[in-house]
C-alpha positions as CSV (number, residue, x, y, z in Angstrom):
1,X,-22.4,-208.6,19.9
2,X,-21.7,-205.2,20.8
3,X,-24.8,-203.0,21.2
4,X,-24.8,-199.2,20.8
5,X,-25.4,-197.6,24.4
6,X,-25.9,-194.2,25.4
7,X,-28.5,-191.5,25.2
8,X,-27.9,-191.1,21.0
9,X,-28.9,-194.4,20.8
10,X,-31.7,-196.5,23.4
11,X,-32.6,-199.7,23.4
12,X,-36.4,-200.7,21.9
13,X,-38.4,-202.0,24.5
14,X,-39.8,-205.7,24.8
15,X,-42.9,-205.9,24.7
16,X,-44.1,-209.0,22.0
17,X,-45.0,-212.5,23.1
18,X,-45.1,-215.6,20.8
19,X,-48.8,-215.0,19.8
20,X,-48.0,-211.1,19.4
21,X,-45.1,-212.1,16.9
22,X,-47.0,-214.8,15.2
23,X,-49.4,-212.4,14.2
24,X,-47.4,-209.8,13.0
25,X,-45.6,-212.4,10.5
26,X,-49.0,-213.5,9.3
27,X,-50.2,-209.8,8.6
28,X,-47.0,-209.8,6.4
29,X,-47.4,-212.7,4.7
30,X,-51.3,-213.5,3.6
31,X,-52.5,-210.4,1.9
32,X,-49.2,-209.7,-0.2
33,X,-49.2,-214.2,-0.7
34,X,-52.6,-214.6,-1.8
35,X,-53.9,-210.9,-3.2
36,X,-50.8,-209.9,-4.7
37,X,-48.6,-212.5,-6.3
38,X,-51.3,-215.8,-6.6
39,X,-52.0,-214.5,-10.3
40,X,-48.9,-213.6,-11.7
41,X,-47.3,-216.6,-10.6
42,X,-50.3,-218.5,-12.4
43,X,-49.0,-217.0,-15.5
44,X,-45.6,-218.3,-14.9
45,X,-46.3,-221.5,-13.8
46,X,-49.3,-222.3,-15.7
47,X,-51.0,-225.8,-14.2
48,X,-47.2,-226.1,-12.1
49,X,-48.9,-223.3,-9.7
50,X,-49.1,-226.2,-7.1
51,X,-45.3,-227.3,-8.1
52,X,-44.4,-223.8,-7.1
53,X,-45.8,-222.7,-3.8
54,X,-43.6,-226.1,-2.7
55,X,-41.2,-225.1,-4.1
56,X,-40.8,-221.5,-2.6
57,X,-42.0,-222.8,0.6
58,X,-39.1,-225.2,0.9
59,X,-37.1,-222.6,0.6
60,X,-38.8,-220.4,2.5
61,X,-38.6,-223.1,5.3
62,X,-34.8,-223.0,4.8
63,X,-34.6,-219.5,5.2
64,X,-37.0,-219.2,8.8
65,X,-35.2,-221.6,10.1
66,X,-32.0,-220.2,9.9
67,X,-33.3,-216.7,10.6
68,X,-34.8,-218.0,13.6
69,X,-31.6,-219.7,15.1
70,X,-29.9,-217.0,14.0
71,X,-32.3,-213.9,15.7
72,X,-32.2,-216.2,19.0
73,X,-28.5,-215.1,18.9
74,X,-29.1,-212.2,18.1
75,X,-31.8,-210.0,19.4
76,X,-31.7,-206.9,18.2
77,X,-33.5,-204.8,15.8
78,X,-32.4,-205.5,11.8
79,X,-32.8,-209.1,11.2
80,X,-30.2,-209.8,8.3
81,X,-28.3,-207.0,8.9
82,X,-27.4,-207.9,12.0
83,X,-26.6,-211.3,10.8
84,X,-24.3,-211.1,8.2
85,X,-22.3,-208.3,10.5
86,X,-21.6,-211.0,12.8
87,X,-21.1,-213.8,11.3
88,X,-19.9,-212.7,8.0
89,X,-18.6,-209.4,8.1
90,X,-19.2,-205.4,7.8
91,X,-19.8,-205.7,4.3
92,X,-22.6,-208.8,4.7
93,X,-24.4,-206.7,6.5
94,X,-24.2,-203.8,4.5
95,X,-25.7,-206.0,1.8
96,X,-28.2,-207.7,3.5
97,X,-29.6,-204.4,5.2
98,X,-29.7,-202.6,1.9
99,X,-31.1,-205.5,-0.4
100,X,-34.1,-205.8,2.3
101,X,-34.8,-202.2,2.6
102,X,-34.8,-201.4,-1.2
103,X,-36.8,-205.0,-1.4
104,X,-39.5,-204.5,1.2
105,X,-40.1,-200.9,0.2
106,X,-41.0,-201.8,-2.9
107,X,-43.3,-204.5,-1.1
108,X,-44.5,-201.6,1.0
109,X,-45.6,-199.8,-2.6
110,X,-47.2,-202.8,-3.8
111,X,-49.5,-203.4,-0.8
112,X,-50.5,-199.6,-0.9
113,X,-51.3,-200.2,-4.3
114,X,-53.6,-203.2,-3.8
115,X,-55.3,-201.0,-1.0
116,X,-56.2,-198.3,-3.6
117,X,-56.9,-201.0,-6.9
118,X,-60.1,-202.9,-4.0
119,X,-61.4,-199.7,-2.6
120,X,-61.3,-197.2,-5.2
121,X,-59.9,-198.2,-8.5
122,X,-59.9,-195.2,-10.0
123,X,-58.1,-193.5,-7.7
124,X,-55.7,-196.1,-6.9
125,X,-52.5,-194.2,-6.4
126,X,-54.4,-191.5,-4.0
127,X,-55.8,-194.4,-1.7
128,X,-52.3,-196.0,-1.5
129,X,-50.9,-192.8,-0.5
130,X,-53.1,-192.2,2.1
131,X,-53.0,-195.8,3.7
132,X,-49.3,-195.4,3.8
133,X,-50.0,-192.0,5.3
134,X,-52.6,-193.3,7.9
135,X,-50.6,-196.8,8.5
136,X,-47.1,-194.7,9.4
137,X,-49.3,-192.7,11.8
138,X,-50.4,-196.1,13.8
139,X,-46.7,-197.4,13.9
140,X,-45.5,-194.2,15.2
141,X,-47.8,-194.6,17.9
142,X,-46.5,-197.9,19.0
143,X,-45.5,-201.7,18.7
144,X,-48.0,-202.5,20.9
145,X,-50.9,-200.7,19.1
146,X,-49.4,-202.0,15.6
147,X,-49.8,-205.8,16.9
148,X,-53.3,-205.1,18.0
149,X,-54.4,-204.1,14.9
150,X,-52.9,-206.5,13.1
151,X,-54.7,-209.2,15.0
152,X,-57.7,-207.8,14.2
153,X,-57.0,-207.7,10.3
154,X,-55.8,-211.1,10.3
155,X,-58.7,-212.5,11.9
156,X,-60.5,-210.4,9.1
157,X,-58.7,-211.5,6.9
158,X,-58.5,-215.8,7.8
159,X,-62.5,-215.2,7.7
160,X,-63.3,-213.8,4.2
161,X,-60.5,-217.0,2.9
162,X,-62.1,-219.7,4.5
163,X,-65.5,-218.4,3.0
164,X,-63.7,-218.1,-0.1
165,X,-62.8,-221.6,-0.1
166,X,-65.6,-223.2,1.4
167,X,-68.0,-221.3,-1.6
168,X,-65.0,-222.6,-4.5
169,X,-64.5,-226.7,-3.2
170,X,-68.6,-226.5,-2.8
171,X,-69.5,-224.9,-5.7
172,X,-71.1,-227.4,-8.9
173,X,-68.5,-225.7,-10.9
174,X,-65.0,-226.8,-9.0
175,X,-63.0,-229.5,-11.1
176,X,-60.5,-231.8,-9.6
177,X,-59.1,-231.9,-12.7
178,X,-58.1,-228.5,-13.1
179,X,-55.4,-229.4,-10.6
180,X,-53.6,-231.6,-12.8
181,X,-50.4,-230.6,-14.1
182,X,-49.9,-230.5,-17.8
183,X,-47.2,-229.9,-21.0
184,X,-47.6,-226.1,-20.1
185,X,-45.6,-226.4,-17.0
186,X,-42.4,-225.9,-17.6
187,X,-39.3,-225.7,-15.0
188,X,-38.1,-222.1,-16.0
189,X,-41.7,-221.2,-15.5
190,X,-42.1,-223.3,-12.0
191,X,-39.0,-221.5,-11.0
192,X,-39.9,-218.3,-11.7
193,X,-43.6,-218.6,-10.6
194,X,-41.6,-219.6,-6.7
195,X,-39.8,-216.4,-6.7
196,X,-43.1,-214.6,-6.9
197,X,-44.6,-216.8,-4.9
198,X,-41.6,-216.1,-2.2
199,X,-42.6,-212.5,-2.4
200,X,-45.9,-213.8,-0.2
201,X,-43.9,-215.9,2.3
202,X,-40.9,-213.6,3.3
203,X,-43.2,-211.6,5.9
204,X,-41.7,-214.0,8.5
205,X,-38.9,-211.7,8.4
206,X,-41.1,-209.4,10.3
207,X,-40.6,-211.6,13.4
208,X,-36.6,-211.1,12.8
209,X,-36.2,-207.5,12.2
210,X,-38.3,-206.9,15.7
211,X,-35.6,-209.4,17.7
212,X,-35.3,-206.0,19.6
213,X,-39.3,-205.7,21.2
214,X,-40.1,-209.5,22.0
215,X,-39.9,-211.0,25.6
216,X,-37.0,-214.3,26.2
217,X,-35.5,-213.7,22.2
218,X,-33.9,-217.1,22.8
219,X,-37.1,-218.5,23.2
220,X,-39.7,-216.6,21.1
221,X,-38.3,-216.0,17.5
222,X,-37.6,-219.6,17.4
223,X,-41.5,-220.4,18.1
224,X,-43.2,-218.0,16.1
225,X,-41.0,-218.4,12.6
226,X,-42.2,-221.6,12.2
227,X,-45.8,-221.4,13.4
228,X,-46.2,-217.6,11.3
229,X,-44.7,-220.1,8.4
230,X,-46.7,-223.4,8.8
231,X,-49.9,-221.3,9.4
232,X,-49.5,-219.3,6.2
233,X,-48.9,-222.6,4.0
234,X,-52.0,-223.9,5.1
235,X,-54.1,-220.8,4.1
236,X,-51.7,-220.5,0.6
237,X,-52.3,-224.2,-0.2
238,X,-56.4,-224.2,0.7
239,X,-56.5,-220.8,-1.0
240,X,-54.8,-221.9,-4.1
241,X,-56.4,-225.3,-4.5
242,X,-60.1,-223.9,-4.1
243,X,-59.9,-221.1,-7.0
244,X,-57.6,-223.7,-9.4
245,X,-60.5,-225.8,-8.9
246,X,-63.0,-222.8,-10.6
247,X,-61.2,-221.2,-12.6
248,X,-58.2,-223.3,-13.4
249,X,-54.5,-222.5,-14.5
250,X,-55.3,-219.9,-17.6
251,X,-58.5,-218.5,-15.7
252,X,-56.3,-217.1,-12.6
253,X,-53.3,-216.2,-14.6
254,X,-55.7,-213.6,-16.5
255,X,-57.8,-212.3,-13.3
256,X,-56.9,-209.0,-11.9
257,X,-59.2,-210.2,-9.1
258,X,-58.9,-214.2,-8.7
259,X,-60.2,-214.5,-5.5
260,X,-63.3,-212.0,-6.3
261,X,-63.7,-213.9,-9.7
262,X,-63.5,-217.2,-8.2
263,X,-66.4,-216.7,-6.3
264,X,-68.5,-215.4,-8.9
265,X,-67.6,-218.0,-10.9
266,X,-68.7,-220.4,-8.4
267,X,-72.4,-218.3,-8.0
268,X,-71.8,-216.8,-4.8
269,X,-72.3,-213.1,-6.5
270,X,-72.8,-211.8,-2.7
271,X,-69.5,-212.6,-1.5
272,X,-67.8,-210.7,-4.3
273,X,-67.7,-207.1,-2.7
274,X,-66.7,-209.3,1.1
275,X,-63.7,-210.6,-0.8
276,X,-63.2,-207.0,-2.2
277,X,-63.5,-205.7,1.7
278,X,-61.1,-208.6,2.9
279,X,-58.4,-208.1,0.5
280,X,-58.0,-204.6,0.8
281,X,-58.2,-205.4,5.3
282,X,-55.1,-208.1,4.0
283,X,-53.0,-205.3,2.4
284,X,-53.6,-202.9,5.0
285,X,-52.0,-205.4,7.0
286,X,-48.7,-206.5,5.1
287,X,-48.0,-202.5,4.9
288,X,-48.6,-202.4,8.6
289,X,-45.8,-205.1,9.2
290,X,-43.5,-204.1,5.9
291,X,-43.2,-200.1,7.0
292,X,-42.4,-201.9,10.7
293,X,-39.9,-203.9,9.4
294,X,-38.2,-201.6,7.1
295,X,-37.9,-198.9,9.6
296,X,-36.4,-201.3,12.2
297,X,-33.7,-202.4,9.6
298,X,-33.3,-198.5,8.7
299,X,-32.5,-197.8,12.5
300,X,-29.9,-200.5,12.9
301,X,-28.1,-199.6,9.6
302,X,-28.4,-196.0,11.2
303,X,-27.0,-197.1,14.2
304,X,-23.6,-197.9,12.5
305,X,-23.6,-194.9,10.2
306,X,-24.6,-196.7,7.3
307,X,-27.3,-194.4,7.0
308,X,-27.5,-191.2,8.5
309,X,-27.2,-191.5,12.5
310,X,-30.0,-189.2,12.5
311,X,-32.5,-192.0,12.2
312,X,-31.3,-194.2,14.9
313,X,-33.5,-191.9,17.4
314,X,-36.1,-193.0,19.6
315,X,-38.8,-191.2,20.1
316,X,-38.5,-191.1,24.4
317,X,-42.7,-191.6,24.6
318,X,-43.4,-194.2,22.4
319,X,-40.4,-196.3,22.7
320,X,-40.3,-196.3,18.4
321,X,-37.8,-195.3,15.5
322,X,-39.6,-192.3,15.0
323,X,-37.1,-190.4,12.6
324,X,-36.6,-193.8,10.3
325,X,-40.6,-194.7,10.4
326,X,-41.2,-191.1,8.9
327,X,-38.5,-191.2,6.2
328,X,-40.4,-194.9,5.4
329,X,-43.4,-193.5,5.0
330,X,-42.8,-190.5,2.7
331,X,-40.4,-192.5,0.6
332,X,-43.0,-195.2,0.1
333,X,-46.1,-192.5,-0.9
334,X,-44.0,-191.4,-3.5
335,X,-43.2,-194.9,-4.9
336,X,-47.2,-195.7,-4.2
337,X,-48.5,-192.5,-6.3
338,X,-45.9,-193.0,-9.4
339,X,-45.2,-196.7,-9.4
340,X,-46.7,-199.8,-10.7
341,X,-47.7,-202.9,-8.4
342,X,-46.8,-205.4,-11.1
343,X,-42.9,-204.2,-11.2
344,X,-42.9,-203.8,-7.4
345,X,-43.6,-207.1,-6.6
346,X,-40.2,-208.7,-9.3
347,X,-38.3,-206.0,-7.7
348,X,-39.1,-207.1,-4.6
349,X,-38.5,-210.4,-4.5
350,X,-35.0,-210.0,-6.4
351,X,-34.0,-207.9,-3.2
352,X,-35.5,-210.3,-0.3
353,X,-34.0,-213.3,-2.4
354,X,-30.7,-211.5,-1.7
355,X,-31.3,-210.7,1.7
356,X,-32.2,-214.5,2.8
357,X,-29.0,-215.7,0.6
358,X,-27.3,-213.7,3.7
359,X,-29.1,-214.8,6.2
360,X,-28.0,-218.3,4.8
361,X,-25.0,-218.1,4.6
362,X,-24.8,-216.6,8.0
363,X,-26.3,-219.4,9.8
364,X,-24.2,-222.2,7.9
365,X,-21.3,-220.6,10.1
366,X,-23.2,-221.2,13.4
367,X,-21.4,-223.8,15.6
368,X,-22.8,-226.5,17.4
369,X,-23.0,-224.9,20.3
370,X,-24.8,-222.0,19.1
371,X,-28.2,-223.9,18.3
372,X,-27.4,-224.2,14.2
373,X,-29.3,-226.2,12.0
374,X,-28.3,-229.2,10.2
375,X,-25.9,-227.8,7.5
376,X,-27.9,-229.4,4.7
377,X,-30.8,-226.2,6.1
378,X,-28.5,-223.3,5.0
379,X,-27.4,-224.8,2.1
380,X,-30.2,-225.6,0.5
381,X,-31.7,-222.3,1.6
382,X,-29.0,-220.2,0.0
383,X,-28.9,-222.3,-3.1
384,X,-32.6,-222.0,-3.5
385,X,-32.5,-218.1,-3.1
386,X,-30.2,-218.0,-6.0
387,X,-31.6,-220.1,-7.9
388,X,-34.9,-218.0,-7.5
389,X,-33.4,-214.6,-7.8
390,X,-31.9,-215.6,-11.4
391,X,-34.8,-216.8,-12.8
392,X,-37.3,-213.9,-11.5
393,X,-38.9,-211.8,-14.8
394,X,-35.6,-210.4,-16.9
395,X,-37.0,-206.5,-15.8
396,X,-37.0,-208.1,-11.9
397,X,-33.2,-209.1,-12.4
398,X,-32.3,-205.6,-14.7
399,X,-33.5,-203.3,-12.0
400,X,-32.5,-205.3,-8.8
401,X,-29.1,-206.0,-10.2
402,X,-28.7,-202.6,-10.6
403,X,-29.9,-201.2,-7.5
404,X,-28.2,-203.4,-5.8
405,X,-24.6,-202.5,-7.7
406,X,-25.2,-198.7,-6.7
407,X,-25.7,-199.9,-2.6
408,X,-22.7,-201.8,-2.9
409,X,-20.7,-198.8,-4.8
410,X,-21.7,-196.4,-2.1
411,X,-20.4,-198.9,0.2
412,X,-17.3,-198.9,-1.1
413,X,-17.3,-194.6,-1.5
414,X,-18.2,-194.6,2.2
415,X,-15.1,-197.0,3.3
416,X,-12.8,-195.2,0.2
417,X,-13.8,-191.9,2.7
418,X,-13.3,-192.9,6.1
419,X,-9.9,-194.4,5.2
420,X,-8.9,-191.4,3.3
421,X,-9.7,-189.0,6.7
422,X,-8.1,-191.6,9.0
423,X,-5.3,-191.5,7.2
């Protein structure tokens, strides 16, 4: 691949191990997965919530696996992006780089907003501005200090769920039975329960997008997909089980709290406002990984004057995408003080959906000799993301069609441009 060189446009420095980039896909992945999405995937699925984390974590198996074969090859900051230029072509990219960014802002909105709903509810959208404002602040000061934190929320966090779950599977009011599947599952509803539910997985992209900043690529993004992936099943499933076993299928569709509502459920009042205190430490951390992510894919789209080259700078002390972390972070305060977390999360997933269909796609044309995966991986992984995508809420599909549809046109204005002058 041919990198950008030249004062305009430096290379990120490596700095990430495995256990560094493990961590910073689990800080994506467990606060948006089990504070944001576990309820209104209930409602979709009903008693088929079980049905549907399989579901979306087969296909989110699909997708790491061919992202991570796929960033081995090539390590350099914007995932997908990068991906579908090589493999598939300008325009590949151009989609996959815009469906993530529009996707995982969004995602960046709705973890602000879970922030300000636990801490102060009733000044929710002021709180998520002001943790965007705060968490922009960290990431401008460095990769490194960004994956320090984020161990210590996610050790935070993995504490406050395994209390949660020990107090729900001991409690005299869990029921086994709860966890049977019933009439009320149906497959559009399974279906469209997984796409949510992907929402909470896709945080492995994380790992991807910062292909740039970890040490021996060809050995590192291959490692910590999986392990980031496996690690956050594990939690999702426990998680899942324990508060179907309280409050059953109806009870957690209708929670605006289900983990704090679990536990009062099963008598352990007390560990209400720790649950409270964990989930907003969990959303803190998927915002600190989503602005990094999104601000990595906005410098390698800027790179190739998709977006302004103005954002491919980096700052010369901290070694980050200074100009594209700080246009992250305003745009997502204004989505966090006007927008609404339920909406974010549909939208969201409709764009990642897209992006991993890419990434897909990209990987089924890997050769033998480049490491790919058994062709039935990319297959299914790009069928499942469609499949997802198209059965998300009808408002999910509306709005991400259309956003979509306008990236795609200003593709085509850019290109209609350039051949104009060339000509």
């Amino acid at each position: 691949m041919n990198q950008p060189t030249g004062p305009a446009s430096p290379h990120l420095q490596r700095r990430l191990g495995v256990a560094d980039a493990v961590l910073i896909g689990l800080g994506s992945m467990i606060g948006a997965g089990i504070f944001a999405a576990l309820a209104p995937a209930a409602r979709a699925a009903g008693s088929g919530l079980l049905v549907a984390l399989a579901v979306a974590a087969a296909v989110a198996y699909c997708n790491a696996t061919s992202s991570a074969r796929l960033a081995a090859r090539y390590p350099a900051s914007g995932g997908t992006y990068v991906y579908g230029r090589e493999r598939l072509g300008d325009f590949w990219g151009y989609l996959a780089g815009w469906a993530f960014v529009i996707g995982k802002t969004a995602s960046c909105a709705a973890m602000a907003l879970t922030v300000g709903s636990y801490v102060w509810p009733e000044h929710a959208h002021a709180v998520a501005a002001a943790s965007v404002v705060a968490l922009t602040a960290v990431n401008y000061a460095g990769i490194q200090k960004s994956a320090w934190l984020t161990r210590a929320v996610v050790a935070v966090v993995l504490t406050v769920l395994a209390a949660v779950v020990v107090a729900c599977l001991t409690s005299s009011a869990a029921n086994a039975g709860r966890l049977d599947v019933d009439a009320d599952a149906t497959l559009t509803g399974v279906l469209q329960a997984a796409g949510l539910l992907f929402f909470a997985f896709a945080g492995y992209a994380r790992i991807a997008t910062l292909g740039e900043e970890v040490r021996d690529p060809a050995r590192t993004i291959p490692r910590a997909v999986p392990l980031a992936l496996g690690i956050t099943l594990v939690v999702y499933a426990a998680v899942a089980v324990a508060v179907l076993t309280v409050l059953g299928p109806r009870g957690l569709g209708e929670a605006t709290a289900p983990l704090s509502d679990a536990v009062r459920a099963a008598g352990a009042d007390r560990l209400a406002p720790v649950v409270r205190g964990g989930a907003a430490v969990a959303a803190l951390g998927s915002l600190l990984a989503l602005i990094l992510g999104v601000s990595r894919t906005t410098l390698a789209m800027a790179r190739d004057r998709h977006l302004p080259h103005v954002l491919a700078a980096v700052h010369p002390r901290f070694q980050v995408p200074h100009r594209a972390e700080l246009l992250v972070g305003a745009v997502v305060v204004v989505l966090a003080a006007t927008t609404d977390v339920r909406g974010a999360i549909g939208f969201s997933s409709f764009g990642v959906l897209v992006y991993y269909a890419v990434a897909n796609a990209s990987a089924w044309t890997l050769t033998a000799d480049e490491n790919r995966p058994a062709r039935i991986v990319p297959a299914a992984g790009l069928a499942g993301c469609l499949l997802l995508a198209f059965t998300l809420p009808a408002a999910s599909i509306a709005w991400g069609s259309t956003v979509i549809a306008a990236g795609i046109a200003a593709y085509g204005t850019r290109r209609a441009i350039t051949a104009r002058r060339a000509s």
